[in-house]
Phi, psi and omega in degrees: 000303162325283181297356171270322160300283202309339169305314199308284193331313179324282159348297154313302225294296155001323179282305185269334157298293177320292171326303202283320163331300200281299188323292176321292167317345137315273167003275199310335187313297172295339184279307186293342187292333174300315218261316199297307177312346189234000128313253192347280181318304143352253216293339161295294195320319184302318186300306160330302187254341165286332171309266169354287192288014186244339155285339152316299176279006158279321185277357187271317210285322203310297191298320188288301174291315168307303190298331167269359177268323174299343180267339147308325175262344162304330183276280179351298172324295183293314172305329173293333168264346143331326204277305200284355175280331195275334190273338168266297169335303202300293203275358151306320204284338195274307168349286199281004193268323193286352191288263183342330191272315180330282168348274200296304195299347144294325172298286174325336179293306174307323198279332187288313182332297195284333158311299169319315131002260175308308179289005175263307175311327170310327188284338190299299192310301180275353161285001195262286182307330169311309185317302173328289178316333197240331161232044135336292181293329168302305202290310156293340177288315173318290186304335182302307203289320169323290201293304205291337184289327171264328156257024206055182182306081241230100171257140198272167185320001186248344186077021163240163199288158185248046183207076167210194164271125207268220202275327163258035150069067163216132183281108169254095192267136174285116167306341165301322173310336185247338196200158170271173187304118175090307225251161171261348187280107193298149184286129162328295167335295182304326187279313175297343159301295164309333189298328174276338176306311181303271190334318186306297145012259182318294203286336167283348193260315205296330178290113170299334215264309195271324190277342165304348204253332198263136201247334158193162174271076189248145176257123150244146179257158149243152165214178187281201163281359196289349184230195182315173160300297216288331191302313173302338161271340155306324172312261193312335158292304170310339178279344194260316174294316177321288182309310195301320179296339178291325185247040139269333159322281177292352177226095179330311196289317169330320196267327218274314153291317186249035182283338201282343188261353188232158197227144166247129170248149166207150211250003188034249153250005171289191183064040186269173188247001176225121196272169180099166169247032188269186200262313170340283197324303213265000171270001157275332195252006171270093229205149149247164151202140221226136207220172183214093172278152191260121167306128178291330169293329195261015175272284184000295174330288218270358152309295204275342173257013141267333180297332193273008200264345194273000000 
């Protein structure tokens, strides 16, 4: 009875230090499993708050470019509201420029209206002088056309005419027709030649119209080379006084009215219309030739009453 107690007591006593063995141990277990959770938490929180700081300074760097893209777009704003004050200007300015082209291109519609004008008076104005300028060559193409109708076409042995008009609206008769060779003294022939020349005249001086435009009739003699200066410019002024007196001669009214108009000149051997010293050559430059000056007042005239219309 006795030794089954003490076993038991042994037995307790035996027991509960083990219990207490594993209970520390357990402890110690949890204890250390505490210190490993909280080495962890540590070392996550180190992670953690380096994680943190590193996102900080990525969102500060964040911060730092939003504040210069804001600041940036604030200048952009402002340079945009600039753009847009010089972009109003410009089209006020294109406004009023397109006003001003309206304008001038109305004004250019008048001025072509009036340009259009003037050039039809200018067309008036040179047809009126042409007409002037022209009729010389009219007034000599008649006489021309006279002598020829009564006498026909009068060609020299070469066939070519001894009457004619040259390139400067001058009547050129071949002194053969009028005179021999060296001498001033017309020829029978020749005075019935002038005798149509006068009529011819006369009936063109008989024109008011025509005779208001003529300011003179001048007859020039020409000669060859063959002889002096001087015989030869007496030649050719006598040969020229000549025509004119055969045909004041043959027609009185010629003389008695229109004699105011014609004038004698001589050309000695200058002027020639043919170069050489062949017989051809000095028988082309052995010549009358009878020009028409146009009075200079009356082109003026039709000058100074466009001018004063303007």
């Amino acid at each position: 009875m006795k030794l089954s107690g003490l076993r038991r007591e042994t037995e307790e006593e035996s027991f509960w230090p083990s219990f207490t063995d594993v209970m520390s141990s357990l402890v110690f277990v949890l204890f250390f499993f505490i210190i490993i959770m909280v080495i962890r938490q540590i070392v996550n929180a180190s992670v953690w708050d380096a994680r943190l700081l590193k996102a900080d300074q990525a969102l500060a760097g964040k911060q730092r470019q939003l504040e210069a893209l804001n600041s940036s777009l604030e200048s952009v704003s402002q340079e945009l509201d600039i753009k847009m004050g010089q972009l109003e200007n410009l089209e006020s300015a294109l406004s009023e420029r397109e006003a001003e082209i309206e304008s001038l291109m109305g004004q250019l519609e008048q001025d072509r209206a009036a340009l259009l004008q003037k050039e039809q008076e200018l067309a008036e104005v040179r047809s009126r002088l042409q007409e002037i300028s022209v009729l010389r060559l009219s007034i000599l193409g008649q006489v021309k056309d006279s002598i020829e109708k009564e006498l026909g076409s009068v060609l020299s042995n070469g066939g070519e005419p001894l009457v004619a008009i040259d390139d400067n609206a001058n009547l050129v008769i071949n002194s053969s027709l009028l005179f021999d060779k060296g001498s001033s003294r017309i020829s029978p022939s020749g005075h019935k030649l002038l005798e149509k020349f006068a009529l011819a005249f006369e009936r063109i001086l008989s024109d008011p119209e025509t005779r208001k435009n003529i300011d003179s009739i001048i007859v020039s003699g020409y000669a060859d080379s063959d002889d002096t200066f001087d015989y030869n410019y007496n030649l050719s002024c006598q040969r020229a006084i000549a025509v004119i007196v055969s045909m004041m001669k043959s027609n009185p009214v010629l003389e008695t009215a229109y004699g105011a108009y014609f004038q004698a000149s001589g050309f000695s051997e200058f002027r020639p219309v043919a170069l050489g010293e062949d017989e051809a050559a000095k028988s082309k430059n052995r010549r009358i030739q009878i020009s028409i000056n146009i009075k200079d007042a009356n082109i003026q005239k039709i000058i100074t009453d466009y001018m004063s219309g303007q």
